[in-house]
VOBA-1610 file (N, C-alpha, C; in pm, whole numbers, padded with zeros to 5 digits, always signed):
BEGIN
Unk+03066+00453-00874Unk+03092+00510-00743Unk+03219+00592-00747Unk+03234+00678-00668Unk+03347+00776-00677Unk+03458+00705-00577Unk+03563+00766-00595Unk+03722+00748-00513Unk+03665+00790-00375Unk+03752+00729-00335Unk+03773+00715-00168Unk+03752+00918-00118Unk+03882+00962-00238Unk+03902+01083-00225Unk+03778+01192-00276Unk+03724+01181-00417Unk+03617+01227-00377Unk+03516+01197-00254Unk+03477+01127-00247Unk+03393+01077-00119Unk+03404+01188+00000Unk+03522+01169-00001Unk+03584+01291+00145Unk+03615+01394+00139Unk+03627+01440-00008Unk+03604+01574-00056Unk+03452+01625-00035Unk+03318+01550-00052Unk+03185+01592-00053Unk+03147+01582+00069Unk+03206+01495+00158Unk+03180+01507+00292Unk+03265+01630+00329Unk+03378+01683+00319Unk+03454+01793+00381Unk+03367+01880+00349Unk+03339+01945+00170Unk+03257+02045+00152Unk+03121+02045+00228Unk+03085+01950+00226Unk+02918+01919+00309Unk+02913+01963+00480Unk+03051+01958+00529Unk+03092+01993+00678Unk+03092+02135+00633Unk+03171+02188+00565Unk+03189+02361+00535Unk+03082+02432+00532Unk+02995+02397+00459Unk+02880+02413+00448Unk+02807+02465+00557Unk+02768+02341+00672Unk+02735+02352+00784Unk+02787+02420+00834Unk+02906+02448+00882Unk+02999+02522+00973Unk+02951+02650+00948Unk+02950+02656+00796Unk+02948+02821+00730Unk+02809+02873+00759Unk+02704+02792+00756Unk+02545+02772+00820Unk+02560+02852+00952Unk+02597+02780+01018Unk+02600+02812+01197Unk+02649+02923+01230Unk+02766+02973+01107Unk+02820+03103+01162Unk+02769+03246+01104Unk+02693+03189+01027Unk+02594+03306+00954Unk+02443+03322+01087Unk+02410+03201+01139Unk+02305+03219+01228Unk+02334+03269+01336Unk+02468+03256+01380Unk+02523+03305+01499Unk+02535+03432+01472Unk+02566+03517+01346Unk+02580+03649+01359Unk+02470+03734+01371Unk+02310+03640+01275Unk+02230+03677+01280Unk+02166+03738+01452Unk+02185+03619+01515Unk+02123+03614+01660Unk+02183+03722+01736Unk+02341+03787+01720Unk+02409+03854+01766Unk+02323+04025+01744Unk+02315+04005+01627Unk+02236+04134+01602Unk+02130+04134+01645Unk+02061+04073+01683Unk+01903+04052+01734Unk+01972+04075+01924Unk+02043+04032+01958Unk+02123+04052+02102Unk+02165+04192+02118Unk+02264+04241+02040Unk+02286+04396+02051Unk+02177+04471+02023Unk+02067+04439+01937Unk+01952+04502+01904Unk+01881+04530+02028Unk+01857+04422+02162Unk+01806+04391+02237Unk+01846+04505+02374Unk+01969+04507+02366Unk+02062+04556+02464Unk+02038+04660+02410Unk+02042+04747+02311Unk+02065+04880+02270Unk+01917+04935+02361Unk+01768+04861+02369Unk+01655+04892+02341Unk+01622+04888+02497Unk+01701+04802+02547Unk+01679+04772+02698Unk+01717+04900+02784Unk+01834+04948+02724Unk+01895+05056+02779Unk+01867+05185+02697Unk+01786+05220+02624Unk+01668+05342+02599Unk+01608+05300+02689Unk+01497+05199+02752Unk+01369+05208+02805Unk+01466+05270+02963Unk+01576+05192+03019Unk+01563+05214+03123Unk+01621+05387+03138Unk+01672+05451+03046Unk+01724+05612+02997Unk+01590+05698+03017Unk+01517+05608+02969Unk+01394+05652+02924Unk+01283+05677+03058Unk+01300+05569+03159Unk+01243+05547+03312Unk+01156+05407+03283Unk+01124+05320+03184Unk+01041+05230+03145Unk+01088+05152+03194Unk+01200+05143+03243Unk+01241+04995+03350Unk+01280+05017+03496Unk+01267+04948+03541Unk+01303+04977+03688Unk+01411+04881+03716Unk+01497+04958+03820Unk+01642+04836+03835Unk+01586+04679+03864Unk+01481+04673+03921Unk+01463+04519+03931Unk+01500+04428+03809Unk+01432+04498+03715Unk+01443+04407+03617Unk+01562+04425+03540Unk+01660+04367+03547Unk+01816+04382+03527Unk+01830+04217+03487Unk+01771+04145+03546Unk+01764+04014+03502Unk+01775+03999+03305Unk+01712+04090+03263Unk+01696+04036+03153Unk+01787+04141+03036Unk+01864+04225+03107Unk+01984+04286+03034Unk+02085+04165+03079Unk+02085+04141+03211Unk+02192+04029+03231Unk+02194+03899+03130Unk+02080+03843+03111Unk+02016+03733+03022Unk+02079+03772+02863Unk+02065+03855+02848Unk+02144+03926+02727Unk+02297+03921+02671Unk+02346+03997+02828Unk+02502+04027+02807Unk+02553+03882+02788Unk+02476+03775+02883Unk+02515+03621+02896Unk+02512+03584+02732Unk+02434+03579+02662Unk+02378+03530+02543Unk+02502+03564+02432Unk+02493+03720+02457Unk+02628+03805+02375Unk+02726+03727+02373Unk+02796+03728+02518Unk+02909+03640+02543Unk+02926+03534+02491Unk+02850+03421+02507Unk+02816+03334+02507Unk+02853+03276+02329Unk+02792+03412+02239Unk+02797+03395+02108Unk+02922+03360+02030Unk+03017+03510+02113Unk+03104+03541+02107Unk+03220+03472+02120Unk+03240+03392+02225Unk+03344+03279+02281Unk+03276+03169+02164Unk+03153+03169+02098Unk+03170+03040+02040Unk+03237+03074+01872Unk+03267+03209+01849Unk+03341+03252+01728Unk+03491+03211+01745Unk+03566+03220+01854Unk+03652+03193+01850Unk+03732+03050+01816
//
C-alpha cells in the first residue's frame, strides 16, 4: 500500500483531472451558446424571427452568463 502522501497525491491529481474535465466542457457549451446567439440574431436581421420570440435569445444570454461567472 502506498504513503499516506501518495494516497493524496492520486486523489489531488484525480480532483485536477475532473476540474480540468468540467472546464474543457464548459468551454465547449460556451461555443455552442455564442454559436446560438450569433444565429439567433441573423434570423431575426434576416426577418425569421419576430420580437415575440426573444425568450429564447434571453435563455441564451442567461446560459452565457451563467457559464461565465462559473469560470471565475
Amino acid at each position: 500500500m502506498g504513503t499516506d502522501n501518495e494516497q493524496q497525491d492520486a486523489l489531488l491529481q484525480r480532483e485536477i483531472e475532473i476540474v480540468e474535465g468540467i472546464l474543457e466542457s464548459k468551454a465547449q457549451y460556451r461555443k455552442i451558446v455564442k454559436a446560438g446567439i450569433a444565429q439567433w440574431v441573423k434570423d431575426l436581421q434576416a426577418g425569421n424571427i419576430k420580437m415575440q420570440t426573444v425568450q429564447d435569445l434571453d435563455r441564451l444570454i442567461e446560459l452565457d452568463i451563467k457559464l461565465q461567472k462559473d469560470e471565475l
